[in-house]
Structure formats: structure tokens, C-alpha cells
C-alpha positions in Angstrom: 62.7 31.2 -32.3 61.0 34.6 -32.3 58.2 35.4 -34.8 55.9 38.2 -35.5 52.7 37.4 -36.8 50.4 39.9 -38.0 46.5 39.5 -37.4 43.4 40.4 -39.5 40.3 39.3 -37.8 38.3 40.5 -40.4 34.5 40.2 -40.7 31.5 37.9 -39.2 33.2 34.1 -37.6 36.5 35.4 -38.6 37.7 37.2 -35.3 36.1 34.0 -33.4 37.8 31.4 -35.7 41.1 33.6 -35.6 41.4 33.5 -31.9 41.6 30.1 -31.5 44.7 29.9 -33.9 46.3 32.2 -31.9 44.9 29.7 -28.3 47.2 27.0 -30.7 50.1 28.9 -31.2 50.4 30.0 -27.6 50.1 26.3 -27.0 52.8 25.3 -29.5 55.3 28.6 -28.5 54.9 27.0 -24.8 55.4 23.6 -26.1 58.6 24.3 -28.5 60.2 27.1 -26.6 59.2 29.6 -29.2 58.5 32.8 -28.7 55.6 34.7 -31.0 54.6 38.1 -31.2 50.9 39.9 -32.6 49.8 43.0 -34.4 46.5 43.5 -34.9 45.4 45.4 -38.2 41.9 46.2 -40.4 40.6 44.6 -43.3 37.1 44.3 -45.1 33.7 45.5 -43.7 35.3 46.1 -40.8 38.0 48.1 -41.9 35.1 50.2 -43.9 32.4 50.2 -41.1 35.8 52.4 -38.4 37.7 53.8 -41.4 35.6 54.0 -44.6 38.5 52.0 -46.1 38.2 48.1 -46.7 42.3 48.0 -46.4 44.0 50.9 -44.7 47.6 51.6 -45.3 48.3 51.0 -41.1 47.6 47.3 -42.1 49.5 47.0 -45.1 52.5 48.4 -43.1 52.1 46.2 -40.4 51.9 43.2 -42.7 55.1 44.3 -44.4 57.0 44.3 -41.3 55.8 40.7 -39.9 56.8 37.2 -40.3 53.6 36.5 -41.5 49.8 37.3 -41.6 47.0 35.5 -40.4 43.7 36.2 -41.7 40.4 35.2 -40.1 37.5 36.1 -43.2 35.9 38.7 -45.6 32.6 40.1 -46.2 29.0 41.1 -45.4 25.8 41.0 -46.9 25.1 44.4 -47.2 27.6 44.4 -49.0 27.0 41.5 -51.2 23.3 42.4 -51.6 24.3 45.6 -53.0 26.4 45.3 -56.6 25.8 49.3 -56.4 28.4 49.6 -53.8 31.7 51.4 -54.8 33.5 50.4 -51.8 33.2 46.6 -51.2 34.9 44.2 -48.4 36.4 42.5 -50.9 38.5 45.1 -52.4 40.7 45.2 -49.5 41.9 41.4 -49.9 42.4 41.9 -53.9 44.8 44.9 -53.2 46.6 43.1 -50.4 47.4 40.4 -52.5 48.1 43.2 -55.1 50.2 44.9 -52.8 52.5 41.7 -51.1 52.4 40.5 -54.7 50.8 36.7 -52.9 50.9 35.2 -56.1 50.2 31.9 -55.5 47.2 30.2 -53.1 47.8 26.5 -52.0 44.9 24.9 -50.8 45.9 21.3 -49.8 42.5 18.9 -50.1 42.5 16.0 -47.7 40.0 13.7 -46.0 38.8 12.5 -42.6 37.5 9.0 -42.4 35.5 9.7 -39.6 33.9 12.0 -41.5 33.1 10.5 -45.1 29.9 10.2 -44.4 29.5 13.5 -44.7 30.7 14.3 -48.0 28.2 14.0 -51.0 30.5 11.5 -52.7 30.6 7.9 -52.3 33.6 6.2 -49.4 34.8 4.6 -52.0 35.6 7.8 -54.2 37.4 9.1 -51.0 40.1 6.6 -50.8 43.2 7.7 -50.9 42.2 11.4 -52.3 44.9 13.6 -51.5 45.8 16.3 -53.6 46.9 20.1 -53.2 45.8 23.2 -55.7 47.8 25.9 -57.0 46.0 28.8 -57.6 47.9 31.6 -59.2 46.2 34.4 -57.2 47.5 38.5 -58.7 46.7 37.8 -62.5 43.8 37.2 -64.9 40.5 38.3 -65.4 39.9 39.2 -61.4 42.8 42.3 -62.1 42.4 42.7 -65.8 40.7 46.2 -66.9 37.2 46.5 -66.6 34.6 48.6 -68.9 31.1 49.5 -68.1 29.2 51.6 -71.2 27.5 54.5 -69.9 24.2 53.1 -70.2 25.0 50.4 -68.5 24.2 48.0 -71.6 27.1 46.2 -72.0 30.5 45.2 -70.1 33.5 43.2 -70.3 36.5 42.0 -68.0 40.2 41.4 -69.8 41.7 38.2 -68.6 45.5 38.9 -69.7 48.4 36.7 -68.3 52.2 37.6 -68.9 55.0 34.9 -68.9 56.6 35.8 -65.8 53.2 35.6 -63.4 52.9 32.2 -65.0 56.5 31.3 -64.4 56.6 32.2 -60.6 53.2 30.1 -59.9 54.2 27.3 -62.0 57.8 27.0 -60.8 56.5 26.5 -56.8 53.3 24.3 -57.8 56.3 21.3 -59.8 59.1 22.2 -57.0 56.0 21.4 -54.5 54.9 18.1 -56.8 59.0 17.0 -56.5 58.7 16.4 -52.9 55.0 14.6 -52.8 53.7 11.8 -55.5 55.8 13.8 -58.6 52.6 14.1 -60.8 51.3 17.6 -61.8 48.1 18.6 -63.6 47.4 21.7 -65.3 44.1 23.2 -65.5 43.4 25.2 -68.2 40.6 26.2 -71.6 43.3 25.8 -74.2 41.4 24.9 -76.7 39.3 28.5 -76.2 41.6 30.8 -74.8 44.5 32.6 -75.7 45.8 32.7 -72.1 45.3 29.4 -71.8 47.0 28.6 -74.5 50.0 30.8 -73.0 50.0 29.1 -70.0 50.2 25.6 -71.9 53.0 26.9 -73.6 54.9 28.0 -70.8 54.5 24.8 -68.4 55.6 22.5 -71.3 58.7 24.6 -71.0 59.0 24.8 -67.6 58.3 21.0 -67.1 61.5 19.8 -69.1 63.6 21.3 -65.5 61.6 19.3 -64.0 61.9 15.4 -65.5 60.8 13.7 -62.6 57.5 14.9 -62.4 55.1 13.5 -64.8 52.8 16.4 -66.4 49.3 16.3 -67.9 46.7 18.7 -69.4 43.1 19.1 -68.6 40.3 21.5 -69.7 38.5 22.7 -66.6 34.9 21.4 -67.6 36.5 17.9 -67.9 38.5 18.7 -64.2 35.6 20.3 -62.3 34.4 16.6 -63.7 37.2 14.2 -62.5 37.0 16.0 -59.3 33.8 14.3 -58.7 34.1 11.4 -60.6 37.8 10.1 -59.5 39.8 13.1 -57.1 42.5 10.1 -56.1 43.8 10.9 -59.6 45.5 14.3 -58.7 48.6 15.3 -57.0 49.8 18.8 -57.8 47.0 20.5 -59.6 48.3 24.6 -60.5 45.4 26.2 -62.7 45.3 30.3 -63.5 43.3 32.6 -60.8 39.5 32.4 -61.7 39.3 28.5 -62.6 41.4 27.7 -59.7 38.9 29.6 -57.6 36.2 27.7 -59.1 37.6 24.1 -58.8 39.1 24.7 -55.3 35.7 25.9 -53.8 34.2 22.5 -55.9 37.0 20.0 -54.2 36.2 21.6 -51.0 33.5 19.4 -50.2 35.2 16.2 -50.6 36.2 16.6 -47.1 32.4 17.1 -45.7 32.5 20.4 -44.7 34.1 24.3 -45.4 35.1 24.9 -42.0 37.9 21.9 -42.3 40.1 23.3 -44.9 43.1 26.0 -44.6 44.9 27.6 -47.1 48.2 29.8 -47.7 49.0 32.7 -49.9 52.4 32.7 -50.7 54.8 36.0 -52.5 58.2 36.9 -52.4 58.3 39.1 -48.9 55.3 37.0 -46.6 52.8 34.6 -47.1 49.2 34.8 -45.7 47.2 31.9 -44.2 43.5 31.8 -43.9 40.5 29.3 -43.9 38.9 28.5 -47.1 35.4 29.8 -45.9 33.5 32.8 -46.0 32.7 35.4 -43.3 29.2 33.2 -42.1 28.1 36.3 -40.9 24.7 34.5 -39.9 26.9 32.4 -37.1 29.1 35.1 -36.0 29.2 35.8 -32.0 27.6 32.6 -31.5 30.1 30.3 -30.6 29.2 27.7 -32.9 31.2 28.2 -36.2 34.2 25.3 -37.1 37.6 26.4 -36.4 39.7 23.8 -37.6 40.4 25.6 -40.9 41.5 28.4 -39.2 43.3 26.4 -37.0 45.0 23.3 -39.4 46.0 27.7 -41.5 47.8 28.0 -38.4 49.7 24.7 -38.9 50.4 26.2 -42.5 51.7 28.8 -41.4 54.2 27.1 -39.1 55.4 25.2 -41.7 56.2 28.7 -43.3 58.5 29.0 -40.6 60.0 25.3 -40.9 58.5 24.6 -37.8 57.6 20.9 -39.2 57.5 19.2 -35.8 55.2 21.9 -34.6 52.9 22.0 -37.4 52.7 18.3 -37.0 51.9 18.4 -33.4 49.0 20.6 -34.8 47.5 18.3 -37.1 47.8 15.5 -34.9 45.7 17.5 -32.6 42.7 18.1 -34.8 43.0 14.6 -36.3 42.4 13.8 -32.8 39.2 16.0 -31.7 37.5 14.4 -34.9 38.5 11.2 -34.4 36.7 11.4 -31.3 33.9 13.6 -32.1 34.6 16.8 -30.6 33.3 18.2 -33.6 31.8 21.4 -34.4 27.4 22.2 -35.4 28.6 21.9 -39.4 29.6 18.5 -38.7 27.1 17.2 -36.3 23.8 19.5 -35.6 23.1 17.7 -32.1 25.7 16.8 -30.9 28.7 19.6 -31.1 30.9 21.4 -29.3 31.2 25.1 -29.3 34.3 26.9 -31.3 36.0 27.9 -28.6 35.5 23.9 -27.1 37.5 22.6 -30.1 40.1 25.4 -29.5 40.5 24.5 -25.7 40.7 20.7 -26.7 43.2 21.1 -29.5 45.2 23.8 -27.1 45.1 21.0 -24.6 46.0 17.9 -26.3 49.0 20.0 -27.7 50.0 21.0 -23.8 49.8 17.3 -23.0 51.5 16.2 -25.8 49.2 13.2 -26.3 49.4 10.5 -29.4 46.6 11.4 -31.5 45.1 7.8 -31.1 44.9 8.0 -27.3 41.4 8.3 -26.9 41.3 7.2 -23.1 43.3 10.7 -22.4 41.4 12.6 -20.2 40.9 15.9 -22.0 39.7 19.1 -20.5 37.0 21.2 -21.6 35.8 24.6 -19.5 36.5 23.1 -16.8 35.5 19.6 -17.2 36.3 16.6 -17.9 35.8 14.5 -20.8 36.3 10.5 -20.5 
């Protein structure tokens, strides 16, 4: 099967993260007689520091006429130390969601039992936590109109939500709960908000095409809670933009670290996969930053494609460098393996298609050998 992927690199770790997604899927075209194909375009500080724009039209176009996008990471802190600044980093992934109308982010949150010992909460808490957000991604406060009085006194941001954004995001997030544990929670303020009350509305609707799949409400004080308290609880959770932003970055560190966890953006056209973390500008061209969310974005991506087997073959390769240790500075401080390590390891347990619980595989590693 042929593919074109389009790349954004992006800012700080993302170019080094990125790379070794595209080390994997080498691995897995060779692997799987596949066949994919790059184009390289300009996004965020980047894209401002060569262009003076954060998302130049060249990229949009060249993300219109791929399979799919894979994007490394966004921003730097001169940017973010500046709230003066007109033209931000960040402006270029709001109007490329805007523009390939990706209106729903799925961030799947899973743990590593070698590495609950990392994560803040208790092993016990971490049993069986598996659970996967829907974020709907071009609506609400983040796009609503914005007003600043002119002596800078006072401001406001609309949060407005119309039935169909709510439809589109609410329809994938229950067909998605139909094929896992058929439970779905919605995230919401109702008891505040009108929009909340709108989205309420709309997924009681919804839910009656859907009978199998058992629905509950939860304000987001009381979910940014159970997140902590009891995350084995969820299955589905779909939640409007700026809570889901909130609760997804919170659920994040059930799994011990950032760097671990991908994510896609789905629309009607493409879909674009990323890692959950920031640009880490203070790591980048060091070698040292955690690729596996980069990398386990890749294996989202190939499920985009229904390649199942090979996104599979993906997992089972990281599952197998952290079973084993070959683990990045986030995850251990002294003993670690640089990023592009963990991408030659998980590029060559994939060549050699190994089980992911042969630990007595000799694996190589720039040019040596691990035992």
C-alpha cells in the first residue's frame, strides 16, 4: 500500500521526536511491503522565525493533498514569555485545525506496569485504568470572539457551541465506545453553562442510536476529581474543547510521564497525529527527550490507515524497550538511553520481528550489542 504522509517538525524536541516516527515507519513499510512517501512543511516558531508566518499556506496545501500529517510540537518561550506578541506559535495549530476542520482529538490513556512507580498515584489506583478522551477540538471558547477595551481594563472570550459541532464529536467518541467496554462519560458544567447545557441535551439524543452503550454525566470539577481518585471507572470520556484540554493534560500523568502518550486529530478530509507534550525547548538538540509518544502517534496513525497488524507490531515494540528498561532521562535520570537509542531499538525489534516478551533477543544499539 502506498501512503503519503505529510511532516511538520515543528519547534524545540519536535523535529528530534518526529524523526524517529519516521526510523519506525521505514521499519514497518520494510516489514509489511508498504510503501510511504514524505513532505516536509512549516508550522509554529519555526514557520515565523523563516517566514514571519506561524502556518504558511505551502503547508496547509501540502497537508491537503496527503494521507496524513504527522506533527512533532509547538512553541517557544519567547513567545510564551511575551503575551504582547501578535504573532504567536500557537496560532498556526489553531488555524490548521480551523482549516482541515480536525474536530475531534483522541487521546487514548493507558499504563505501563513497569512504570507505576512513577506515577504520583497509588499501583493500586492504576489497575486496570484504561480509558480514551474525546476532545472536541474547532469549537468553544478557544475560537469564540474575543474583546479587549481599549484601556485594556477589561476582556472577555465567548464560548458558543452549535448542534452540529456537537453532533460530529459526539457521534465518533459512542461509535468508538461500541467497539471497546460500551460505557461513555460526558464531561460537562451543566449546571452553570448554557453550552453545557446544549451539549447535555444533544448527547441524551444522540445516545438513544446508540443503546448498547451505557451513558453518564459528570461536571468537570467532580471528573478532574475521579480522575485521581478512581480513573479505572472510564471508558469513552468526550468532553467540549477547553475542559477536555484540561482533563486530558490532568490524566496524562497516570502513565508516569508526558513523553509516553500520543494522540490523533481526526476531520472529514485527514487526521493529524502528534505527541501530547510540549516543544521542551530546554532539551531540544540534546538527544535526550522521550520519543515514544511520538512514536506509539505513529502507530495511531497507522491504524488511520487500517494497518492494525502494523500498528500492533508498533506497540509491541515500545511495550518491549520499557519492559526492559531502555527507557528515556524522563523516566530514569541515570540510567537512560538517548532518543535516537529508543528509536534504533524500537526500529530494530520491529526488523526482527521479535515477541515483545523476548527479553534474551540480542538487540542492537549504535553498533552494539545489548544482552
Amino acid at each position: 500500500m502506498e501512503k503519503k504522509i505529510a511532516v511538520i517538525l515543528g519547534d524545540g524536541i519536535g523535529p528530534e521526536v518526529t524523526q524517529q516516527s519516521i526510523k519506525v515507519l521505514n521499519a514497518i513499510a520494510q516489514r509489511f511491503g508498504h510503501s510511504f512517501s514524505y513532505s516536509f512543511g512549516l508550522m509554529g516558531a519555526d514557520a515565523i522565525d523563516k517566514t514571519g508566518n506561524p502556518l504558511p499556506d505551502e503547508t496547509i496545501e501540502t497537508c491537503l493533498q496527503s494521507d496524513a500529517i504527522l506533527f512533532g510540537a509547538i512553541g517557544h518561550p519567547k513567545y510564551d514569555n511575551d503575551p504582547t506578541a501578535k504573532v504567536r506559535p500557537e496560532q498556526g495549530l489553531l488555524r490548521l485545525r480551523k482549516e482541515l476542520q480536525l474536530f475531534a482529538n483522541i487521546r487514548p490513556i493507558s499504563t505501563y506496569s513497569s512504570l507505576q512507580h512513577l506515577s504520583p498515584l497509588k499501583s493500586k489506583q492504576l489497575k486496570g485504568v484504561d480509558f480514551i478522551i474525546f476532545r472536541e477540538l474547532t469549537g468553544g471558547i478557544y475560537f469564540g470572539k474575543k474583546e479587549l477595551s481599549e484601556d485594556g481594563s477589561y476582556a472577555s472570550d465567548l464560548c458558543s457551541y452549535s448542534k452540529e459541532e456537537i453532533e460530529r464529536v459526539s457521534h465518533l467518541a459512542f461509535q468508538y465506545a461500541q467497539k471497546r467496554r460500551k460505557k461513555l462519560t460526558l464531561v460537562d458544567k451543566a449546571n452553570v453553562l448554557e453550552t453545557s447545557r446544549l451539549w447535555r441535551k444533544i448527547v441524551q439524543e444522540i445516545a438513544a442510536q446508540y443503546s448498547d452503550v451505557a451513558v453518564d454525566y459528570m461536571f468537570v470539577d467532580n471528573a478532574a476529581m475521579q480522575i485521581i481518585l478512581n480513573p479505572a471507572q472510564f471508558d469513552v470520556v468526550l468532553t467540549e474543547n477547553m475542559f477536555g484540554d484540561i482533563v486530558s493534560d490532568e490524566a496524562s500523568v497516570l502513565s508516569g510521564s508526558l513523553g509516553l502518550l500520543p494522540s490523533a486529530s481526526v476531520g472529514n478530509k485527514t487526521a493529524l497525529f502528534e505527541p501530547i507534550h510540549g516543544s521542551y525547548p530546554q532539551a531540544a538538540g540534546k538527544d535526550i527527550a522521550n520519543p515514544l509518544g511520538s512514536i506509539l502517534s505513529a502507530a495511531m496513525l497507522l491504524d488511520h490507515f487500517q494497518m492494525n497488524k502494523e500498528a500492533a507490531a508498533v506497540r509491541e515494540a515500545v511495550g518491549w524497550t520499557l519492559a526492559n528498561g531502555f527507557v528515556s532521562k524522563d523516566i530514569d535520570a541515570i540510567n537512560n538511553y538517548s532518543t535516537t537509542a529508543i528509536g534504533d531499538l524500537i526500529m530494530d525489534h520491529i526488523e526482527r520481528n521479535a515477541d515483545s516478551d523476548n527479553s534474551n533477543d540480542n538487540a542492537t544499539l549504535n553498533r552494539s550489542t545489548i544482552i
